[in-house]
VMD Tcl script that builds the backbone (N, CA, C; Angstrom):
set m [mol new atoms 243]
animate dup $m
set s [atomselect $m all]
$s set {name element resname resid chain x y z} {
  {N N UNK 1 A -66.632 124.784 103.316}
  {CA C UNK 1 A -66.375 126.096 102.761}
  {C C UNK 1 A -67.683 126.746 102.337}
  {N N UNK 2 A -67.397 128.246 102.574}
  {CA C UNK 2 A -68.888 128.646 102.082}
  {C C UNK 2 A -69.122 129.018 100.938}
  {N N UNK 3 A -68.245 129.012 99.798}
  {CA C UNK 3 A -68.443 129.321 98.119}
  {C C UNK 3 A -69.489 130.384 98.373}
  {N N UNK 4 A -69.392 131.577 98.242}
  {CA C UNK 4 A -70.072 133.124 98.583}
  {C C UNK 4 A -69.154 134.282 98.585}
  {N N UNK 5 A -69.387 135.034 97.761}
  {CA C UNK 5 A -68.983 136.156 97.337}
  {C C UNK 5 A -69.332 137.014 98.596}
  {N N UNK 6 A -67.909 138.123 98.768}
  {CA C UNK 6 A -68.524 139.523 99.876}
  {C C UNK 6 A -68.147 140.751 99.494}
  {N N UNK 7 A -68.836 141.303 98.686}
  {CA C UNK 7 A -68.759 142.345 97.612}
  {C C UNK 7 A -68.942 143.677 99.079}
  {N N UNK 8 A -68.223 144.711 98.512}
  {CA C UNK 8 A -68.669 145.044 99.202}
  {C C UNK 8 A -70.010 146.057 99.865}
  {N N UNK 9 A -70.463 146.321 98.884}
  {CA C UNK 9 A -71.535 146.657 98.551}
  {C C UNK 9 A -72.610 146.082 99.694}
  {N N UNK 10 A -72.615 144.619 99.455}
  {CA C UNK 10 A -73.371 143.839 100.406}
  {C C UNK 10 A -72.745 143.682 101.625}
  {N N UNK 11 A -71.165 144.254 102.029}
  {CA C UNK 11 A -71.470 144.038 103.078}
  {C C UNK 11 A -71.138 144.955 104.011}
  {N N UNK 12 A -71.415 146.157 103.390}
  {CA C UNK 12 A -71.639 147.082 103.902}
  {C C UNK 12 A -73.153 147.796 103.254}
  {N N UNK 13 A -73.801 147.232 103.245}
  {CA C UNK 13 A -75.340 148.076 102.381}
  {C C UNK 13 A -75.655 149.641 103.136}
  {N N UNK 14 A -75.305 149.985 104.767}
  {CA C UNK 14 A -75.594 150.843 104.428}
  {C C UNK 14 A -74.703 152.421 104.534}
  {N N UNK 15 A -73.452 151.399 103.460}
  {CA C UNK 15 A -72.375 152.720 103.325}
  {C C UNK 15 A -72.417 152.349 101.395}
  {N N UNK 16 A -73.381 151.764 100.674}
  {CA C UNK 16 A -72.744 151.427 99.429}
  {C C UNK 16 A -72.485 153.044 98.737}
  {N N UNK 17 A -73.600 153.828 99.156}
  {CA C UNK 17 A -73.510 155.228 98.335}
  {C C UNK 17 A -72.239 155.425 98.408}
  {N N UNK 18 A -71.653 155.689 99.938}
  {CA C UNK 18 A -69.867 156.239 100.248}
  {C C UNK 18 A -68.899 155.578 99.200}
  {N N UNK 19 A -69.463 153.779 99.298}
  {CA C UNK 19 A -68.206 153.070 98.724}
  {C C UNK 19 A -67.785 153.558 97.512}
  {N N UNK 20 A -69.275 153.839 96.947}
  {CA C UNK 20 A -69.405 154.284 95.305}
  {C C UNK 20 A -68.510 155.420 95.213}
  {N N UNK 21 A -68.593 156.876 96.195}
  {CA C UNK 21 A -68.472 157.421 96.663}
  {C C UNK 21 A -66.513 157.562 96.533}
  {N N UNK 22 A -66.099 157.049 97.315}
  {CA C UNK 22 A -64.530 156.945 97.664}
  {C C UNK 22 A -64.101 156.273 97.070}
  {N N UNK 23 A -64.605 155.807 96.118}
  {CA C UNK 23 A -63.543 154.629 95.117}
  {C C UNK 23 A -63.788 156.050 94.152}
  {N N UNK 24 A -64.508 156.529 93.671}
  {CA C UNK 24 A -64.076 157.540 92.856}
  {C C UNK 24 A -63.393 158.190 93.204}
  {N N UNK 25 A -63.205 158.953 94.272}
  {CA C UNK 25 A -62.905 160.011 94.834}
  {C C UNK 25 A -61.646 160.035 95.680}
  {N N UNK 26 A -61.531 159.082 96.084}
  {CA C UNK 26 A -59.809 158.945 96.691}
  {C C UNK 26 A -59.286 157.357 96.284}
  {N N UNK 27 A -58.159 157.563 95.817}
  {CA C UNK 27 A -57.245 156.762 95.379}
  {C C UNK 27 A -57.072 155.203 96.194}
  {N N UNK 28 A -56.664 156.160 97.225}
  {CA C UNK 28 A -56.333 154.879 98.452}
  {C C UNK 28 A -57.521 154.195 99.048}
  {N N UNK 29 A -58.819 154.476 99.018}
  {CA C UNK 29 A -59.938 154.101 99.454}
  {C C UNK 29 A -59.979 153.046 98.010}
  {N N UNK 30 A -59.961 153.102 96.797}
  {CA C UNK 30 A -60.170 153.063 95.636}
  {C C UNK 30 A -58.829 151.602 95.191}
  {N N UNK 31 A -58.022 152.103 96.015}
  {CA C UNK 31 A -57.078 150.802 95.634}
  {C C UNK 31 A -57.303 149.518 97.276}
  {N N UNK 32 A -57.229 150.283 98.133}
  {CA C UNK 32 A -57.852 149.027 99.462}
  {C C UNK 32 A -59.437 148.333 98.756}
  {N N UNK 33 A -59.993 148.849 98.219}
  {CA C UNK 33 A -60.884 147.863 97.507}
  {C C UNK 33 A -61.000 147.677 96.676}
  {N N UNK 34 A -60.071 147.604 95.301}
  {CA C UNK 34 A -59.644 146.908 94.474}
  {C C UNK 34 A -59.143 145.817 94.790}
  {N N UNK 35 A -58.111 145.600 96.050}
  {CA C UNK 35 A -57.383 144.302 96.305}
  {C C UNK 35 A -58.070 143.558 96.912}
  {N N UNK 36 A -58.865 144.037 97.443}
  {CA C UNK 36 A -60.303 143.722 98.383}
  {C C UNK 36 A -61.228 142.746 97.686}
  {N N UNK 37 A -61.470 143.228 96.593}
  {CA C UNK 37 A -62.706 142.472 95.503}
  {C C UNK 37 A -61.475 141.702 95.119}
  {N N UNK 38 A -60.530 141.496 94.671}
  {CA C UNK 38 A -59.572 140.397 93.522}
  {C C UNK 38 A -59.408 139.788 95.019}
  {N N UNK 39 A -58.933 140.120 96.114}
  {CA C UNK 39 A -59.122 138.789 96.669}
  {C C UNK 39 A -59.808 138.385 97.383}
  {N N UNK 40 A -61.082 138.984 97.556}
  {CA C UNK 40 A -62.598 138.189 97.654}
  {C C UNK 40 A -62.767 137.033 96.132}
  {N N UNK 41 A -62.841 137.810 95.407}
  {CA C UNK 41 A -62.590 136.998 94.163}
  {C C UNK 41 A -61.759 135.581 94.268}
  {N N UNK 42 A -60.714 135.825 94.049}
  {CA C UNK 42 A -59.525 134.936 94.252}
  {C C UNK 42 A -60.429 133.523 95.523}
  {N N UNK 43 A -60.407 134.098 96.542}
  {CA C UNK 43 A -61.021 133.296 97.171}
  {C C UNK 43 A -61.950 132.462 96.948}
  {N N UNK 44 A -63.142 132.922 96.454}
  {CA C UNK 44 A -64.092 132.030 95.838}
  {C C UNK 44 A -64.236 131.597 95.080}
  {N N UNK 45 A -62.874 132.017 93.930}
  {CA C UNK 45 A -62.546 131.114 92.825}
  {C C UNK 45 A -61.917 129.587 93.088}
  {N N UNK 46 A -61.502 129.807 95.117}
  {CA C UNK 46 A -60.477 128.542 95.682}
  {C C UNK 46 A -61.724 127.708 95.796}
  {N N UNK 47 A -62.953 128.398 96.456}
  {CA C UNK 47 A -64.033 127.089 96.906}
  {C C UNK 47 A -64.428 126.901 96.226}
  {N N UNK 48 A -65.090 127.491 95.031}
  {CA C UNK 48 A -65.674 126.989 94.240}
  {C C UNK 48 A -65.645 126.169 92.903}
  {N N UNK 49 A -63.811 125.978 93.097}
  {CA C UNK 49 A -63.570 124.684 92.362}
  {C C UNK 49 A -62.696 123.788 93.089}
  {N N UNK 50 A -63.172 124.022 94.264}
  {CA C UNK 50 A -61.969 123.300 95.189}
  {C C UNK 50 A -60.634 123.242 94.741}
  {N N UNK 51 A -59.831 124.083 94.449}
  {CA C UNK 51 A -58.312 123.772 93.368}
  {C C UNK 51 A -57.915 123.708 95.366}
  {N N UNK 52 A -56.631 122.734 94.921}
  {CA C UNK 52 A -55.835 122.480 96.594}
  {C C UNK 52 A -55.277 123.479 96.923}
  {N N UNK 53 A -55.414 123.671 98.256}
  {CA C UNK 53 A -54.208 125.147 98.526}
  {C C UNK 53 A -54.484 124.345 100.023}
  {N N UNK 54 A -53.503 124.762 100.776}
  {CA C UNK 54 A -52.999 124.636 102.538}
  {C C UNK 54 A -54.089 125.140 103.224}
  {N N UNK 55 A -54.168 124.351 104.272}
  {CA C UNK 55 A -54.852 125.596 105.356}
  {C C UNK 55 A -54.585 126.438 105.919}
  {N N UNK 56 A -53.224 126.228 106.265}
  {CA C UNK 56 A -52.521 128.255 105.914}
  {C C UNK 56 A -52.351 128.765 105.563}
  {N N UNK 57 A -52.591 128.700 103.630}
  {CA C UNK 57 A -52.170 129.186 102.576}
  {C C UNK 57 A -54.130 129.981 102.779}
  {N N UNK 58 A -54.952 129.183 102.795}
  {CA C UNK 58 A -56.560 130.068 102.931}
  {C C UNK 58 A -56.495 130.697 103.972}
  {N N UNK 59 A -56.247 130.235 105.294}
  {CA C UNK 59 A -56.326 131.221 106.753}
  {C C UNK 59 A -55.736 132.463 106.040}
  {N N UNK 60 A -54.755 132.571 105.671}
  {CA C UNK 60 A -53.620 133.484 105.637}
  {C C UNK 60 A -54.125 134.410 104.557}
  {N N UNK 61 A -55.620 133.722 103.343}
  {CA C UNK 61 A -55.890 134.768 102.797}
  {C C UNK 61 A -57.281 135.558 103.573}
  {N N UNK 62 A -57.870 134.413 104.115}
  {CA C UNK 62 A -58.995 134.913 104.224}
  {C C UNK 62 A -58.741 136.264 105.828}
  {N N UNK 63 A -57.847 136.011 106.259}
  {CA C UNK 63 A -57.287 136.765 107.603}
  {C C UNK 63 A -56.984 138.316 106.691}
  {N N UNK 64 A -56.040 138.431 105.440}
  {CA C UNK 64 A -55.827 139.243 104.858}
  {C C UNK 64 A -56.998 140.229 104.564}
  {N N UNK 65 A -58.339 139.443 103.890}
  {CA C UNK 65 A -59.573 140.106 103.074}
  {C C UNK 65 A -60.163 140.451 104.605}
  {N N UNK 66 A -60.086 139.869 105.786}
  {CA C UNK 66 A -60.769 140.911 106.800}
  {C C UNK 66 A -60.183 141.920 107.470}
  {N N UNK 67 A -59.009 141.206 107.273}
  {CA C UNK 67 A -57.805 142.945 107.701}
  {C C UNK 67 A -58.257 143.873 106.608}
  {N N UNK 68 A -57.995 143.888 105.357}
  {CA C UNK 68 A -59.154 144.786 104.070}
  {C C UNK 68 A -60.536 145.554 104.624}
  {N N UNK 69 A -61.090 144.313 105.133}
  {CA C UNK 69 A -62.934 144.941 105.131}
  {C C UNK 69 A -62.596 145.820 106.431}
  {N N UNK 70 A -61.722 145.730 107.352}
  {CA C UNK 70 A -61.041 146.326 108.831}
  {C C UNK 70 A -60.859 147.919 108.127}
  {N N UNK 71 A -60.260 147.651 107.506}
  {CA C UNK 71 A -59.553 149.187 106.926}
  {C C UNK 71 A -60.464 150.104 106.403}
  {N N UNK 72 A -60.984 149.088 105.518}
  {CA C UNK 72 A -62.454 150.249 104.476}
  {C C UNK 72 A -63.551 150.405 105.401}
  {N N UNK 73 A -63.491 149.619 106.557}
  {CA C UNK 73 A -64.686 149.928 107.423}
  {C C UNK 73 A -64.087 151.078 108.160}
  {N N UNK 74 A -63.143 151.565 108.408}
  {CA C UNK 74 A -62.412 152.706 109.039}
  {C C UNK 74 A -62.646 153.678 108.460}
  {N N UNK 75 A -62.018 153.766 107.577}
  {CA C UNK 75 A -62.507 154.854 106.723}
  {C C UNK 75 A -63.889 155.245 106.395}
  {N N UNK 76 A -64.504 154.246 106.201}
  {CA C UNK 76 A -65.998 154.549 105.564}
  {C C UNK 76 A -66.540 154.865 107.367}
  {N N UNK 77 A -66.253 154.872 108.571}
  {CA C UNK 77 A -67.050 155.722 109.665}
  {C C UNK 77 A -66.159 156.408 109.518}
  {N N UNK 78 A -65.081 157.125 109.571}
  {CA C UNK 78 A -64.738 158.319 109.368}
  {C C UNK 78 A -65.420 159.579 109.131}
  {N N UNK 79 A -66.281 159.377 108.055}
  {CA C UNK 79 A -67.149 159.979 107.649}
  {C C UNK 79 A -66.316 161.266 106.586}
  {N N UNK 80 A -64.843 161.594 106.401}
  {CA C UNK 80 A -64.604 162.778 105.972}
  {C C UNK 80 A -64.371 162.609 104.649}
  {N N UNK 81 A -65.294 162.532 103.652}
  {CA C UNK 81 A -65.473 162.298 102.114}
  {C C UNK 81 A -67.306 162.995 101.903}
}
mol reanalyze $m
mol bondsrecalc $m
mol representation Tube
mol addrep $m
């Protein structure tokens, strides 16, 4: 496991202005990365104390947080903010 945070900030560096940007400014940009960070969070709270969970119970989150970074990366080329 890689115990590493993916904020998104870092992983998008060069949209952080926007992120800053659309989390103020629209709701729904603002709540897709809220759930985004708690379960980036969540996640690296799993590796980094190893607590047990399934390997479909992690696939199934970590599949979720890139369907997330999928979405906010949509929006953020959009460009209309």
């Amino acid at each position: 496991m890689q115990n590493e945070k993916h904020p998104l900030p870092h992983e998008f560096p060069e949209h952080a202005i926007d992120i800053a940007k659309l989390k103020s400014d629209d709701p729904a940009f603002a709540a897709l990365a809220k759930e985004y960070h708690q379960l980036d969070h969540h996640i690296y709270g799993l590796e980094a104390s190893n607590i047990p969970t399934t390997d479909a119970n992690f696939i199934e989150l970590k599949t979720r947080r890139l369907v997330l970074k999928d979405q906010i990366y949509q929006k953020l080329i959009q460009g209309d903010f």
